[in-house]
N, C-alpha and C positions, 0 to 999 in steps of 0.2 A: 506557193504552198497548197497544198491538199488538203481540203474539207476534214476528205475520210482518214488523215492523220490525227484528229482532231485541233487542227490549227487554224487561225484563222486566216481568214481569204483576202491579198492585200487589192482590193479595188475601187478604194476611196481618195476623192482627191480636193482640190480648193473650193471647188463649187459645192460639194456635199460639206466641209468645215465650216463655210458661211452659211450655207442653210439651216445647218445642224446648231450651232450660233443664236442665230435669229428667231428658229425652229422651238429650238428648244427653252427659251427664255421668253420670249412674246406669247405671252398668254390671255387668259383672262382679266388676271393686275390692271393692268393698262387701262380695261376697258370699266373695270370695278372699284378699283380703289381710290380716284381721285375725288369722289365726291366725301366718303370718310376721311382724306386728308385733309381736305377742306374742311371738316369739320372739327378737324384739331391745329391747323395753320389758318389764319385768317389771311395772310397776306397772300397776295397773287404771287410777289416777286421770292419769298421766301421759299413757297412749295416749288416753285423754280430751281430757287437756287438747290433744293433739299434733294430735288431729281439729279441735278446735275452731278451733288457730292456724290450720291452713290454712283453713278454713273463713271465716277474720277476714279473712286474706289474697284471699279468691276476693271475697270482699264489697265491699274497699275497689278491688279491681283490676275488679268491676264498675261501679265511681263515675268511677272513669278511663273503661273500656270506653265508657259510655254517654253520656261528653260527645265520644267519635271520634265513635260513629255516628252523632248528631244533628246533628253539625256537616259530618260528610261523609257523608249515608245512599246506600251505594252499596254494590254485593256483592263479598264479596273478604275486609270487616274487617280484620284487622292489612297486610296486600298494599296497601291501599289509605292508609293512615293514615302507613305508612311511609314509602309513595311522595309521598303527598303533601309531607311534612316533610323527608326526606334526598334525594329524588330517585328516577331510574330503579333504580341499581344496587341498594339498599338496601332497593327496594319486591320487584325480582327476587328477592333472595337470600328476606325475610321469605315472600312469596309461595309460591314453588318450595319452601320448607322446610315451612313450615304444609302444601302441599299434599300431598309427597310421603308426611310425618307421617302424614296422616289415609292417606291408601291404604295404606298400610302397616298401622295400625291398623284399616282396613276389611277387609284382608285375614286379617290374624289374629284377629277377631270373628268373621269365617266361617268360619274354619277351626272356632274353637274352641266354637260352634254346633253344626258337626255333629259333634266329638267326642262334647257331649253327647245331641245324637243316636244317636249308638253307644254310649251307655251304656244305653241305653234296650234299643235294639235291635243288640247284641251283634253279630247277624250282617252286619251291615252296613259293620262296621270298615274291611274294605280298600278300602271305596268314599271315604274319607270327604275325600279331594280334589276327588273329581268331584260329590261332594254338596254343596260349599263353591262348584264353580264354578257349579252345578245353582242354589245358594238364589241370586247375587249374579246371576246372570242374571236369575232371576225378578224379585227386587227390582227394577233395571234397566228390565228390560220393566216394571213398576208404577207407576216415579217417569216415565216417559216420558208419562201418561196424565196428565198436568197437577201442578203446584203445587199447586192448591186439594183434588186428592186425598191427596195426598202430605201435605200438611199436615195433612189429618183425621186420617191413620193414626197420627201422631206425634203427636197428640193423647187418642188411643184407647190406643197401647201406653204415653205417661207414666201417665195414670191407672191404667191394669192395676196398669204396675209400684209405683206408688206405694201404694193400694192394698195392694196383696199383701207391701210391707214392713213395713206396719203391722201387718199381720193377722200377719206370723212375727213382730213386737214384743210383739203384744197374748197370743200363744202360749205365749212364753218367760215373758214376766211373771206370765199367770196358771198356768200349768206347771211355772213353774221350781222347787216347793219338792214337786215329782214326789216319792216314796219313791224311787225308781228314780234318783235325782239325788242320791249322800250328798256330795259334797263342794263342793257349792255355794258355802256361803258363804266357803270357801278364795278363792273366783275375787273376792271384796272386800277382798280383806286386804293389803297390800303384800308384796310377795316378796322375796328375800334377794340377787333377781339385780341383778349392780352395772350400772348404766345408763353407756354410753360413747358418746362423742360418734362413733363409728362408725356406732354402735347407733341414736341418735337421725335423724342423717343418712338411714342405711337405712329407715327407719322415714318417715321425709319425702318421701323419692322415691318408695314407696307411695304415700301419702296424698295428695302432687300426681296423680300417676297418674289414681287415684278420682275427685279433684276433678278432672281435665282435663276441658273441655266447659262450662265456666260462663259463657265467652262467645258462647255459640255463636248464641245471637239476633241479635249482630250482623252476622253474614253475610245477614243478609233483610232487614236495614233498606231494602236498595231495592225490597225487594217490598211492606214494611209500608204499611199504608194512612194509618194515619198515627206515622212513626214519634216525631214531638215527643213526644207525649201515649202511646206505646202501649211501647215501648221501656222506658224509665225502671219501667214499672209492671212488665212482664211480665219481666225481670231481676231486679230487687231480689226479687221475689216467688220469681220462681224458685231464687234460691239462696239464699233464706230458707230455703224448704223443702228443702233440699236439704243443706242445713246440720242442720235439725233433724231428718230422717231420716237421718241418719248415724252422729250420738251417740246416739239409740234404737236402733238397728239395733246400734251397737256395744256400748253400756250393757247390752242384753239379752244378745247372747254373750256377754258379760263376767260376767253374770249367770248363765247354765245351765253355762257350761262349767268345768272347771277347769284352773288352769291348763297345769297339764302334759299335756292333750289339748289344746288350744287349742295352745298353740306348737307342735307340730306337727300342727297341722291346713291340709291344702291347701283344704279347702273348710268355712268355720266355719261358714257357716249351714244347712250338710245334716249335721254335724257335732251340731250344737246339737240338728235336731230329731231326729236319733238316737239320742242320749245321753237326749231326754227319753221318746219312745214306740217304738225300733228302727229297723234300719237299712231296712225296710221302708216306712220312710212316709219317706226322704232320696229319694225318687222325685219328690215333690212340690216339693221344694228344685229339681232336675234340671230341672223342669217349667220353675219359672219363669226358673232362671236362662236355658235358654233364649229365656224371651219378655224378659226383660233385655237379651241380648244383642241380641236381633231388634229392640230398642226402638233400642238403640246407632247398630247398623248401617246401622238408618235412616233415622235420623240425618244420620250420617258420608256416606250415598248421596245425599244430599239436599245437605250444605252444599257439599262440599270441590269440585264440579266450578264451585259460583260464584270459586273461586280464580282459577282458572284462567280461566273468560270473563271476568274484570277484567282479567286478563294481558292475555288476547290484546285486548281492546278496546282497551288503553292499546300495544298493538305489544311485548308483554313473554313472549308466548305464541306459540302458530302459528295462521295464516290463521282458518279457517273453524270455529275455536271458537266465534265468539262468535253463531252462528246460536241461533236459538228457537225452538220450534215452536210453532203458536197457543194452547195450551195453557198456555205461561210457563215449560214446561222448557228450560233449554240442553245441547238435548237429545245434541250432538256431546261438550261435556267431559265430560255424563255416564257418555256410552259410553266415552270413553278413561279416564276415572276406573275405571271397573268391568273394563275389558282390563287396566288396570297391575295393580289387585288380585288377578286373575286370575292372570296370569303371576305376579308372587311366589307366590300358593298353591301355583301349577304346579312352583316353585322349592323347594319345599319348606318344613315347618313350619319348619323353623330357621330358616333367612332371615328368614319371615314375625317370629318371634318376634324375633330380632334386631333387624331392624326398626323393632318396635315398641318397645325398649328406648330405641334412638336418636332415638324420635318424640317422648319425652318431653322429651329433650334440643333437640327444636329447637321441640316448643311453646314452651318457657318462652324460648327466646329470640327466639318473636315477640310473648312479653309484655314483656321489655324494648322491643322495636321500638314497640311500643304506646306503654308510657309515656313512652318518649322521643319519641316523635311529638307527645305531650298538649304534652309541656313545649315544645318546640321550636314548635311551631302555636302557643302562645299569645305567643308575642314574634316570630314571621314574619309571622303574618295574623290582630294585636289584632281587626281589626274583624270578622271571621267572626263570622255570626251564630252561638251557642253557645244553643239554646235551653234547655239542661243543663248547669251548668258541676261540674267534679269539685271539691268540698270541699277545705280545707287546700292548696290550689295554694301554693307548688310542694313544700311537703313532701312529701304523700302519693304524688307520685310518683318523687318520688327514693329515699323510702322503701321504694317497690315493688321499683324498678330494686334498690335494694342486698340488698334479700332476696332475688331472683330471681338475683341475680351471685352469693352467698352459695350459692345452692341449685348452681347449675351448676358451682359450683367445686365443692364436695363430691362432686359428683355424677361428674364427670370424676376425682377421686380416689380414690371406689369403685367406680367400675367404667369401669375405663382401655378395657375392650375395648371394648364399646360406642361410649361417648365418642370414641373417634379417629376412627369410620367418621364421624361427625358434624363431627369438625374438620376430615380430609379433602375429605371434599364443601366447606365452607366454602374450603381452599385451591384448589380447582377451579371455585370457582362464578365468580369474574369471569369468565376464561375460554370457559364456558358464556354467561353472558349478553353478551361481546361476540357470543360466534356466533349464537346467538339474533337480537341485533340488524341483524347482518350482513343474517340471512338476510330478517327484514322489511324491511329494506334493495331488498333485490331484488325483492322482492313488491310 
């Protein structure tokens, strides 16, 4: 396929689905949120077990994921699955929400990037807006220089990061029984603090968080070269690993720290190797989170503009998005993906952060869009070829759908502030999508 047709450019393959995987879901979470879980789980074994459910959950919801994409491999993922199954309005809403989510989440990845850049270099603190708008420009101008580049990169920065979480696993393990470290074995023992279904809840919307990004191969299915055969592999695998880099990553904090430093810990894995050799070597912690984030971000720079050229190809978007440039980038939604992120920075970290609260709440409601697309596709269009069918039909995804309804309920009950900027938009969006349509209308 040709660029200059506006099409995209198929040269994506297993290696780039497991990166893009890894890449795109191994974040900051990992390295931030297990000291606030600890603060609402007291038990070692249960925040364990708590990683693992979602973990169980990301796995069977990539069994769903990967009979969408095979059956309809085109860019967009949930945008595209929804629309197929409910129609225009339903593909706009899931669409516009998945998209808006991720720039909001790319915006406060950058931000919080060059935070820890300013930790580094102190003196650079009041810069650290124009240094967030400085990296996502860069990035930008990078992802513009083709697919096939952009794909190596997020090839390079999974393994970094993956890599380098082993090595802080392999650290604490052989470390952990430090003289410097007396209260160790305290951090294995059950604690006395009462577990409340508050507590559990909070402790959930973490851990989705972390896990957000497990399907993120699906948005290249229409770049994959061959997605039947390459898809299936580079998913399962990926959040294989991804699963068991989690519970080591967490099994070892859980291991150096105690717990009453771990529950208030904002950062547990610069935490960890401070407690074991001083606060002098959590530089190194700084270092990678950085290249964690940077791995994130670009990511996020990478998929979330194929949202949006699905839109506009399908008349869901505006005009002159769905242009390519010979290189396989769509290189216009890229650039208004990275302006929108921009402006929120511009708007300030709150926003940014807010934002990204509410982004959680509208992934997970284009993972119900998802599996109610699986169910509803297999009794609208039996004969679609499905060259991967998702296991347990129709349980497993009604089972999806009822955990994910389950999550968002809790989720809007602890944290109402949030949750309403999301239910809002939701009362505003037909609205939106008739004007949208008006305006294709006239074009």
């Amino acid at each position: 396929m040709s660029g200059q047709n506006n099409q995209l450019l198929k040269l994506l393959g297993v290696g780039f689905g497991i990166a893009v995987t890894v890449g795109g879901t191994i974040g900051t979470g990992i390295l931030r949120k297990p000291g606030p879980i600890a603060g609402l789980i007291g038990d070692p074994w249960i925040i364990l077990l708590l990683w693992l459910a979602v973990g169980i959950y990301a796995l069977l919801g990539v069994l769903c994921a990967i009979e969408l994409a095979v059956s309809m491999p085109q860019a967009g993922a949930w945008y595209v699955y929804a629309r197929r199954a409910f129609g225009n309005y339903i593909g706009f809403v899931t669409g516009i929400t998945s998209w808006l989510g991720t720039v909001a989440a790319l915006g406060f990845g950058a931000y919080t990037m060059s935070e820890y850049i300013a930790l580094l270099l102190p003196s650079i603190e009041p810069f650290i807006p124009t240094i967030s708008v400085i990296l996502l420009i860069v990035l930008t101008t990078f992802h513009l220089t083709g697919t096939k580049s952009a794909g190596k990169s997020q090839e390079v920065l999974a393994i970094i990061k993956a890599l380098g979480l082993l090595v802080f696993v392999a650290v604490c393990l052989i470390y952990g029984q430090n003289p410097t470290a007396q209260h160790i074995q305290a951090t294995v023992e059950r604690t006395t603090m009462p577990i409340t279904i508050l507590g559990v809840i909070g402790a959930l919307q973490a851990i989705f968080y972390t896990f957000d990004g497990w399907h993120t191969a699906t948005y290249f299915t229409e770049e994959n070269t061959d997605p039947a055969k390459t898809i299936p592999r580079s998913m399962i695998t990926g959040v294989l690993l991804i699963v068991v880099i989690y519970l080591l990553v967490n099994g070892a904090i859980l291991y150096v720290l105690p717990q009453e430093i771990l529950a208030g810990s904002k950062l547990a894995a610069a935490d960890a190797i401070s407690y074991l050799f001083g606060d002098q070597w959590s530089v190194i912690i700084t270092l990678f989170l950085m290249l964690s984030i940077l791995g994130i971000v670009n990511a996020q720079i990478m998929f979330a503009p194929r949202v949006i050229f699905s839109m506009s190809r399908d008349k869901l978007f505006f005009g002159q998005i769905t242009r390519v440039n010979r290189l396989g980038t769509p290189h216009i939604a890229t650039a208004i993906t990275s302006i929108l992120a921009i402006l929120l920075i511009l708007s300030g970290k709150d926003t940014c952060a807010i934002l990204s609260d509410i982004a959680t709440f509208f992934f997970v409601m284009s993972y119900i869009a998802g599996y109610a697309a699986l169910i509803r596709m297999r009794y609208k269009e039996p004969n679609m070829e499905r060259p991967f069918k998702a296991p347990w039909f129709p349980m497993l995804p009604y089972f999806l759908i009822l955990i994910s309804v389950l999550f968002l309920v809790g989720a809007v009950y602890s944290d109402m502030n949030s949750s309403k900027y999301a239910l809002i938009f939701l009362a505003i969006s037909y609205p939106l999508f008739r004007w949208v349509e008006k305006i294709n209308e006239k074009n």
